[in-house]
C-alpha positions as CSV (number, residue, x, y, z in Angstrom):
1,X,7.8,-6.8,27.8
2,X,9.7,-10.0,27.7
3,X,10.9,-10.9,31.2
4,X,8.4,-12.8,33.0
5,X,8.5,-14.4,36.2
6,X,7.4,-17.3,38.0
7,X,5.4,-14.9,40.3
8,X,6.8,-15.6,43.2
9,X,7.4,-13.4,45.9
10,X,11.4,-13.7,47.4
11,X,11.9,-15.5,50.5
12,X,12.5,-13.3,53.4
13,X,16.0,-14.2,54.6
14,X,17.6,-13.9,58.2
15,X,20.3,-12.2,56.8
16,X,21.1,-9.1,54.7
17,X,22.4,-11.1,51.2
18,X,26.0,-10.5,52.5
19,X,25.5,-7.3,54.4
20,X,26.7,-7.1,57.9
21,X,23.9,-8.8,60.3
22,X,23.6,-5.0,62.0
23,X,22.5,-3.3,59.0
24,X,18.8,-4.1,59.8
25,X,17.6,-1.4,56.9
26,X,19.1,-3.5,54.4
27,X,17.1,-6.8,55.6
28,X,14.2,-7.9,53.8
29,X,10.9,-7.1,55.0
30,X,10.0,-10.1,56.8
31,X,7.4,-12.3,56.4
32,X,3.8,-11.7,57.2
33,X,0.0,-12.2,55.5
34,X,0.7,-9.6,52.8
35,X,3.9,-10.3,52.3
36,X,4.8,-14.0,52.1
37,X,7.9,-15.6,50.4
38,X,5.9,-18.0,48.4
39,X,2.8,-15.8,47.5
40,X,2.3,-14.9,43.4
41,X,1.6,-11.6,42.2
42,X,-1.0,-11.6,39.7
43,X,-1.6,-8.2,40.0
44,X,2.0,-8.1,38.2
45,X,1.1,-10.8,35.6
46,X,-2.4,-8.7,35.3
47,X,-0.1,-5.5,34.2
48,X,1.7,-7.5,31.8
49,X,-1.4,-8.5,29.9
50,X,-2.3,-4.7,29.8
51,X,0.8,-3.8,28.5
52,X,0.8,-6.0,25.7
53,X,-3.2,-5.5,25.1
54,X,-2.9,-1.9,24.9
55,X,0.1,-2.1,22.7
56,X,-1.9,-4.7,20.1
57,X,-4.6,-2.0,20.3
58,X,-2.3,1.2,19.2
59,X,-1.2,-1.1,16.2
60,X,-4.2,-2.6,15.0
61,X,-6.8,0.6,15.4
62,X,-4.3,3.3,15.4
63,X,-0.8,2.2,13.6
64,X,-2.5,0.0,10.5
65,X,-2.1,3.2,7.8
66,X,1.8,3.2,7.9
67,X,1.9,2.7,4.1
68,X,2.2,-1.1,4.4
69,X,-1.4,-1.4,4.2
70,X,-4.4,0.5,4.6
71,X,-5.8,-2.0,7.8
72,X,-9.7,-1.5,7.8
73,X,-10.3,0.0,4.3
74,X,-10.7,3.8,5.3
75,X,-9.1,6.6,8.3
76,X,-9.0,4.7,12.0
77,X,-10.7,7.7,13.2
78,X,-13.6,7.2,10.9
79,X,-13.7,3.8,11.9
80,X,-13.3,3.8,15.4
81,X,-14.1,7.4,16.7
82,X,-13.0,8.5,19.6
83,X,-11.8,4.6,20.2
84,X,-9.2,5.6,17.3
85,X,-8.1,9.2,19.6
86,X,-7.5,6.4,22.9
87,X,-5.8,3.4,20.9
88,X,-3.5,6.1,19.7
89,X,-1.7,6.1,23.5
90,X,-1.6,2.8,23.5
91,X,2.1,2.5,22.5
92,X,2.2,3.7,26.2
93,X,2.1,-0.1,26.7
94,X,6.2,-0.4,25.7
95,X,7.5,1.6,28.8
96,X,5.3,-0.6,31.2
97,X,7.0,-3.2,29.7
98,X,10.2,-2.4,30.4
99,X,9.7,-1.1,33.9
100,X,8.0,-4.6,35.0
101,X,11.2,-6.0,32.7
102,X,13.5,-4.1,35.3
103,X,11.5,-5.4,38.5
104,X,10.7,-9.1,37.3
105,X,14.7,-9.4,36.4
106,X,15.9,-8.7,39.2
107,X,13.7,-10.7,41.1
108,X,14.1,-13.4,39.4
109,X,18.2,-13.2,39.1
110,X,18.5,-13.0,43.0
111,X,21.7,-14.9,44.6
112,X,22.1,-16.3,40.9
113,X,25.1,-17.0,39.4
114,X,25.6,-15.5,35.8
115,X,25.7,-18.6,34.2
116,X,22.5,-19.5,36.1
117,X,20.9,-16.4,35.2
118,X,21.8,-16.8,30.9
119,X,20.3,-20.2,31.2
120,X,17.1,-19.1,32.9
121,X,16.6,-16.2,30.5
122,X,17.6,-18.1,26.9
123,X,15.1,-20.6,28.4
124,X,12.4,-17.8,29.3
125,X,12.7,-16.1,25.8
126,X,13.5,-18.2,23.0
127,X,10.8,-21.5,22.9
128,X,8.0,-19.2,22.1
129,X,9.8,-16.8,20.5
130,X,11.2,-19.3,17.8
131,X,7.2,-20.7,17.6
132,X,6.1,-16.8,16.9
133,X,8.8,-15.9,14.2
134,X,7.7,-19.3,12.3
135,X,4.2,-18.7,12.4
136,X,4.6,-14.9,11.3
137,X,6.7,-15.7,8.1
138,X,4.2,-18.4,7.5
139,X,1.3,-15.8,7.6
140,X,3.5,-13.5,5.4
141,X,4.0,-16.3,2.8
142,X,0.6,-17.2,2.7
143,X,-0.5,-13.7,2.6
144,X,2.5,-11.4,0.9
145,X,-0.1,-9.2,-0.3
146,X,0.1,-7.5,3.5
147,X,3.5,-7.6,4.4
148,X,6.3,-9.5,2.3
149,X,7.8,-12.6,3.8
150,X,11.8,-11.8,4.4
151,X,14.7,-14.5,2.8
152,X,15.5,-17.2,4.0
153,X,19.1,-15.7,5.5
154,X,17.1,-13.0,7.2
155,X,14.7,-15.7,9.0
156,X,17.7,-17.5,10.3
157,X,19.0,-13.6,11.9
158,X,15.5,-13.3,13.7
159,X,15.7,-16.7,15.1
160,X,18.9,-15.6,16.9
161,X,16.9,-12.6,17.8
162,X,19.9,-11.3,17.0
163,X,18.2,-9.0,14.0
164,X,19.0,-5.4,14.7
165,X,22.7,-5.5,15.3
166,X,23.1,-8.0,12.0
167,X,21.4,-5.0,10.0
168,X,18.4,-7.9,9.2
169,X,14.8,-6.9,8.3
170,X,12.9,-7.8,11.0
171,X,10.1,-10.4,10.4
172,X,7.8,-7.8,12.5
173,X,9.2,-4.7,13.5
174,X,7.8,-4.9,16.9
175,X,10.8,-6.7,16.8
176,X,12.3,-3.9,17.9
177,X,12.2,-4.0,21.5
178,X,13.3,-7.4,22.4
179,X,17.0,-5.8,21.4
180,X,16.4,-3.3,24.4
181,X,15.7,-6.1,26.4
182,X,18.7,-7.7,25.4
183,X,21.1,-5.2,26.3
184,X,19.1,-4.3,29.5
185,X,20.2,-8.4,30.6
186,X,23.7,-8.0,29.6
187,X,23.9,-4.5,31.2
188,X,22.4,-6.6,34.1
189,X,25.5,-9.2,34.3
190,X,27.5,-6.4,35.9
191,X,26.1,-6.6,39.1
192,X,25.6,-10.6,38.7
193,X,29.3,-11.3,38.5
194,X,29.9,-9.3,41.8
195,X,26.6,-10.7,43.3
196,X,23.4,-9.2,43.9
197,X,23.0,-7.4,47.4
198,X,21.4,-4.2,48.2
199,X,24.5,-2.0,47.6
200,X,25.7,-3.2,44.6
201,X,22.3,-2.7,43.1
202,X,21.5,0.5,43.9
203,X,25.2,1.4,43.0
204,X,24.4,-0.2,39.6
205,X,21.3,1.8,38.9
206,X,23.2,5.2,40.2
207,X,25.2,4.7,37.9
208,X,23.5,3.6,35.1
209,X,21.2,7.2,35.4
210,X,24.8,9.2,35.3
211,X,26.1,7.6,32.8
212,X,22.7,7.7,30.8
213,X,22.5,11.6,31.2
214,X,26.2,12.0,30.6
215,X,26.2,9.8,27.2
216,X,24.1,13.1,25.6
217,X,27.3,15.2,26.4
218,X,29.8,12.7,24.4
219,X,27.8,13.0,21.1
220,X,28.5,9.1,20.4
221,X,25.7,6.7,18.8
222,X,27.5,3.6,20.3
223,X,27.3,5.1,23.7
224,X,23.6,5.3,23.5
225,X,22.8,2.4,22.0
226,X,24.5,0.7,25.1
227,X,23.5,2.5,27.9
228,X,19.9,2.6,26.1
229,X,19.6,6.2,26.5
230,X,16.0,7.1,26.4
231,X,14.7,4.1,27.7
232,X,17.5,3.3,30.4
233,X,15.0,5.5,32.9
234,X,12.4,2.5,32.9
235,X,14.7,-0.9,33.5
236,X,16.1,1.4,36.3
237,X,12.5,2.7,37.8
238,X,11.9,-0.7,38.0
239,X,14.4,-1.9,40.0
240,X,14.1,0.3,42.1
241,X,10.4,-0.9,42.8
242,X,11.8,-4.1,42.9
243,X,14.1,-2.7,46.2
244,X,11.5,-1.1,47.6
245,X,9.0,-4.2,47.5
246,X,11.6,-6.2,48.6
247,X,13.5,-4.0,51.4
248,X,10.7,-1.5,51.6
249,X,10.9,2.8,51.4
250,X,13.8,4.5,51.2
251,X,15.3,7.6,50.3
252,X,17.7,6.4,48.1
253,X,15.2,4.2,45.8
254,X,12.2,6.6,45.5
255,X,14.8,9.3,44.4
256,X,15.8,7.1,41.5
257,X,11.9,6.4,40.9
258,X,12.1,10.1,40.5
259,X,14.5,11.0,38.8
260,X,13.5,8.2,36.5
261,X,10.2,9.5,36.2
262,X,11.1,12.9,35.1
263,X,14.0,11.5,32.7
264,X,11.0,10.1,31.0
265,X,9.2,13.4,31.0
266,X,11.7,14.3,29.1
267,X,13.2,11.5,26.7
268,X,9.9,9.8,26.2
269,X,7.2,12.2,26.6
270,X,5.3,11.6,23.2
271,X,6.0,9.2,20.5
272,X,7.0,10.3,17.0
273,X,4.2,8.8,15.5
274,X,1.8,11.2,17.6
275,X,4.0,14.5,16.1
276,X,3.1,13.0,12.8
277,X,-0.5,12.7,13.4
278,X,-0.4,16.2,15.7
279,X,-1.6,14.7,19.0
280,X,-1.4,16.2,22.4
281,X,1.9,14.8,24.5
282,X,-0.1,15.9,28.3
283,X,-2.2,12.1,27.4
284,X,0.8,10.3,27.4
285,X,2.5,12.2,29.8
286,X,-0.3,11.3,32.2
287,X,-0.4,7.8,31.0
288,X,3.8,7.5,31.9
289,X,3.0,8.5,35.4
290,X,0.0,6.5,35.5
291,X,2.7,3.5,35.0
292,X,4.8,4.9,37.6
293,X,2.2,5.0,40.1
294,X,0.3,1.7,39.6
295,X,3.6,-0.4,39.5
296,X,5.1,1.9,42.8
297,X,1.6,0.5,44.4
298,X,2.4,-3.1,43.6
299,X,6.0,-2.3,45.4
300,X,4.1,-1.4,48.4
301,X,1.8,-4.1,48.5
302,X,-1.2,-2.5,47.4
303,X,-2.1,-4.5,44.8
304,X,-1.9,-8.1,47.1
305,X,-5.3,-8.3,47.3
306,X,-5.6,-9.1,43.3
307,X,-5.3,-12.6,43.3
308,X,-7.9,-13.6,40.8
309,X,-6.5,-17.0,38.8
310,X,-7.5,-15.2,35.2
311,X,-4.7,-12.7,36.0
312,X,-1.8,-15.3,35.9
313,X,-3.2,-17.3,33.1
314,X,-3.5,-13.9,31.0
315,X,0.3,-13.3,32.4
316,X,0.9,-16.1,30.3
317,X,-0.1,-15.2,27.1
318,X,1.6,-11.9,27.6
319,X,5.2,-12.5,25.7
320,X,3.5,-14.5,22.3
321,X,0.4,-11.8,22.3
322,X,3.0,-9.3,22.1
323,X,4.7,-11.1,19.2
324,X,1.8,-12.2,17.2
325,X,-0.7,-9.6,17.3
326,X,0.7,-6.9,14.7
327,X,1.6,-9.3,11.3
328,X,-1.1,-11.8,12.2
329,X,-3.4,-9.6,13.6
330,X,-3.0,-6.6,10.6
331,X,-3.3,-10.1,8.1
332,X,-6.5,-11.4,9.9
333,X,-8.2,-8.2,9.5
334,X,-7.2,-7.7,5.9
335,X,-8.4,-10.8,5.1
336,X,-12.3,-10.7,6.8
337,X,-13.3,-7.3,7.0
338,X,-15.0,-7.4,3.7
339,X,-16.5,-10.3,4.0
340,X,-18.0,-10.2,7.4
341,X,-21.1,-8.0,8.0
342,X,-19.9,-7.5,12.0
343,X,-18.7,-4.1,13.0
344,X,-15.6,-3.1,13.5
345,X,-15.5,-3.3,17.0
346,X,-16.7,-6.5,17.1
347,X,-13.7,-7.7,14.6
348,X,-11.4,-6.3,16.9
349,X,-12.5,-7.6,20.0
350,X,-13.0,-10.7,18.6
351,X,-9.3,-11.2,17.0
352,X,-7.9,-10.1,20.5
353,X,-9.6,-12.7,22.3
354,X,-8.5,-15.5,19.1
355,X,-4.9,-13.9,19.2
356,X,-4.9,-14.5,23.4
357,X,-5.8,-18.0,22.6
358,X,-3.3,-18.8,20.3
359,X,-0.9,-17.1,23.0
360,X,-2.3,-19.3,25.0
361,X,-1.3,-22.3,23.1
362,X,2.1,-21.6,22.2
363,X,2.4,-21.8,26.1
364,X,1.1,-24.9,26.6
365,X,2.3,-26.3,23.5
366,X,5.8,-24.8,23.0
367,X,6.9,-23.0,26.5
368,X,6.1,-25.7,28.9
369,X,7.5,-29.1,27.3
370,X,10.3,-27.4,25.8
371,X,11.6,-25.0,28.2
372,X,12.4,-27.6,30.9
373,X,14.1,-29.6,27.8
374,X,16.3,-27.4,26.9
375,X,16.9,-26.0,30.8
376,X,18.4,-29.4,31.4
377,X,20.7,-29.6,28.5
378,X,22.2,-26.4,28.8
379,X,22.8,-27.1,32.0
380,X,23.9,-30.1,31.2
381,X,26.2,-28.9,28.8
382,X,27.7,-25.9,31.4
383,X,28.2,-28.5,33.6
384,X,30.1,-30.7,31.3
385,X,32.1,-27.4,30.3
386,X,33.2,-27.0,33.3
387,X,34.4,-30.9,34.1
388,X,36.5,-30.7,31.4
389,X,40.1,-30.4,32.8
390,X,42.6,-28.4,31.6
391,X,45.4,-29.2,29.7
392,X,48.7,-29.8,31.9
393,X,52.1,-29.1,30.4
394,X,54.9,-32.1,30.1
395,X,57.6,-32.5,32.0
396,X,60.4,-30.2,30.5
397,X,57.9,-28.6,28.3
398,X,58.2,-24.5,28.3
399,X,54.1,-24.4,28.5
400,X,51.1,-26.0,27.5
């Protein structure tokens, strides 16, 4: 959901990112019309967009009667119909995320250092995410008859994005992924430090699945929350994709697609909020796959020929979408459904396309000045860091 890319494919390279020169099946694919270093993918940008639409859909059709307010004045499936039965798999939007996550980061962390790689992401994630968490508790103070805005100690936990593991209410629990995603980038740093080449990154995601499935044996919270247990099966399909697109098929990497895939089967099958409600699991089951299959197409180059200019533009919008739509979104229709004579559909439809556009916005306005700003003072500031000598011991001193 969070890690986005520049859209750019990687450059072939005449070597094998420090494999021996005769290990030709660890090589790149090289260069041709479909497959060029400097081409975009908006078909990957495109995905993004759906995953973050589809998610804003679950919430605002399906997820408004959660006790915090009853969204458009009466039952979603009054409302909506058989629209209310489909935005109710929408949630299926959160495992996309994380699977484009796991393809996009390691794309984009190639032959980076780790220092490199903490800059780029605290750049990529915090600009717009700072702009989002203001403009939500300003919607929740104007409004508090929706959702209450949290304290002023709390705010400052959310702007760290820090939330979960401080034990902070979230200023939107959807929130609660961008934790995940945290972890997933740590987790990542492992095979940064060594450097990335084919080995070490299928050796990471090996053992990442063990160590996933073996965590259920130890019994130990701690151990889940780090390994992400439950969700782990997504980062790790894909990177795998990410191999495959960038070294093309092999047994090794469409066995951990698989195995991946039917961890999911199993972990993530349903969502709790469809027991509640007594919906069928085989729809999101399907829709899992579905995922699987459409982002395995990208990795084989299927998708190339999607290169409308809407899809990257919508790829922008992707990350603030994502953290405006529920508070905002719930508020908005709180506030005009009794006053405007438009159906229901048309609201919705409507506030998605206004909730785009302030996405939109925040990425002109916020992303793009600031993220190059604050790119070149941290890296600045790592570079002065590192200048700094270190201390030398006197003569006849015992030590520093």
């Amino acid at each position: 959901m969070l890690a986005t890319s520049n859209g750019l494919r990687p450059m072939p390279r005449p070597v094998t990112d420090g494999q021996p020169r005769h290990q030709k099946d660890r090589q790149p694919r090289s260069a041709g019309p479909a497959n060029d270093g400097r081409r975009r993918l908006p078909a990957l940008d495109g995905l993004r967009y759906l995953a973050a639409l589809s998610v804003a859909v679950f919430h605002l059709v399906a997820g408004g009667e959660d006790g915090l307010v009853n969204l458009w004045g009466r039952p979603g499936a009054d409302v909506f119909g058989v629209g209310y039965l489909i935005a109710s798999y929408g949630w299926v939007g959160v495992p996309l995320f994380f699977m484009i996550s796991g393809f996009v980061i390691c794309m984009s962390s190639w032959n980076r250092s780790p220092a490199e790689y903490a800059v780029s992401r605290f750049v990529r994630l915090y600009p717009a995410f700072w702009a989002c968490v203001l403009l939500t508790t300003l919607v929740t103070i104007l409004h508090p008859d929706v959702f209450h805005p949290v304290g002023f100690r709390a705010l400052l936990a959310n702007l760290t994005m820090l939330q979960d593991p401080l034990g902070t209410p979230r200023v939107d629990d959807v929130y609660w992924t961008l934790w995940l995603e945290l972890k997933f980038y740590l987790l990542f740093l492992v095979v940064l430090r060594r450097g990335t080449t084919y080995r070490r990154v299928v050796g990471f995601c090996l053992a990442w699945t063990i160590a996933s499935v073996l965590a259920t044996e130890v019994h130990q919270p701690w151990l889940d929350a780090l390994l992400i247990r439950g969700n782990s099966q997504y980062f790790i399909a894909g990177i795998a994709l990410y191999l495959i697109h960038r070294y093309g098929s092999r047994p090794v990497l469409w066995t951990l697609v698989g195995s991946s895939w039917a961890l999911s089967m199993y972990y993530y099958a349903g969502n709790p909020w469809q027991t509640v409600h007594g919906h069928s699991y085989a729809p999101s089951s399907a829709l899992i796959t579905a995922c699987f299959v459409v982002l395995a197409l990208l990795a084989l180059g299927k998708l190339d020929r999607l290169r409308w200019r809407v899809l990257t533009v919508l790829g922008t919008a992707t990350y603030p979408l994502y953290l405006l739509h529920r508070v905002a979104g719930f508020t908005i229709v709180h506030a005009l459904r009794q006053h405007l004579t438009a159906s229901p559909v048309v609201l919705l439809a409507g506030l998605l396309v206004a909730l785009t556009g302030v996405a939109l916005l925040i990425h002109h306005l916020v992303e793009r000045p600031l993220a190059p700003r604050l790119k070149a003072a941290l890296t600045r500031s790592r570079h002065a860091v590192g200048a700094v000598p270190r201390p030398q011991p006197s003569p006849g001193s015992w030590g520093p």
